[in-house]
C-alpha positions, 0 to 999 in steps of 0.5 A: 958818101955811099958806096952808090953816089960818086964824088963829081970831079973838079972838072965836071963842077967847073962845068956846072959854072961854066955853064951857068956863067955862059947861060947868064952871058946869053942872057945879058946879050938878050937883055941888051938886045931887048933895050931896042924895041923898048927904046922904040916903045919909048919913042914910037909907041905906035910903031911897037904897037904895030910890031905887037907890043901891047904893054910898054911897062912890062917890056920895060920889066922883061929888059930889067929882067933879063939883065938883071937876072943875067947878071946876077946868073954871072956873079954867083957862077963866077963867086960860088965854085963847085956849084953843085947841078941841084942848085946851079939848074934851077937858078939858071931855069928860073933866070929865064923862065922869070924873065920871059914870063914879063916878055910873054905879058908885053905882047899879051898882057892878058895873059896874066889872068890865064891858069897856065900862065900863072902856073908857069910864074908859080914854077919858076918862082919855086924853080928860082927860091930852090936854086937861091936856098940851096946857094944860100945853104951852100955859102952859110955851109961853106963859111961855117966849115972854113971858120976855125973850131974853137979849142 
């Protein structure tokens, strides 16, 4: 390492996951929470049209979504220790920002034609594939480093 760059602690990793893990909890929670007014889409389309719900099929993706990504932001915060901040930030940005991009499209659907909102999907989609390549890179790095040197 360089004599500018300093060793991150143990503590200060566990800190990258732990945050990691609570902001994929968080997001759980709002993946639950956004189930209701799916359900009442599902069941009073004319209800969640007047609480502005215009495309039940993107409100049904934003609740996938969000506990999918969720999840997901959970398991590899959980999995993958010492994450480091290059990687931990944008899987987590990009877990919401991709999420949130389809609850945006469930009140406005036309939105989806607009250049700042396909700008933004572009940027989160960079955001998410750095943070899942650098954990891929980290894993595969890992394994390899752990198998023994053959002699």
């Amino acid at each position: 390492m360089s004599k500018h760059r300093t060793r991150r602690t143990n503590a200060t990793a566990r800190s990258v996951n732990e945050t990691l893990v609570a902001s994929g909890l968080v997001e759980l929670a709002l993946g639950a929470l956004s189930g209701w007014p799916y359900a009442l889409a599902v069941d009073d389309p004319d209800a969640a049209r007047r609480l502005g719900v215009r495309s039940v099929g993107r409100l049904r993706q934003w609740h996938l979504d969000l506990i999918a990504l969720g999840a997901l932001t959970v398991l590899i915060g959980s999995a993958v220790p010492d994450l480091p901040r290059r990687v931990a930030w944008p899987l987590a940005v990009g877990a919401w920002t991709n999420a949130n991009a389809f609850g945006v499209l469930a009140l406005r659907p036309e939105l989806k034609e607009h250049p700042l909102y396909k700008a933004s999907v572009v940027a989160s989609f960079a955001t998410v594939s750095w943070g899942c390549c650098g954990l891929a890179a980290i894993g595969v790095g890992r394994r390899v480093r752990a198998q023994p040197k053959a002699t």
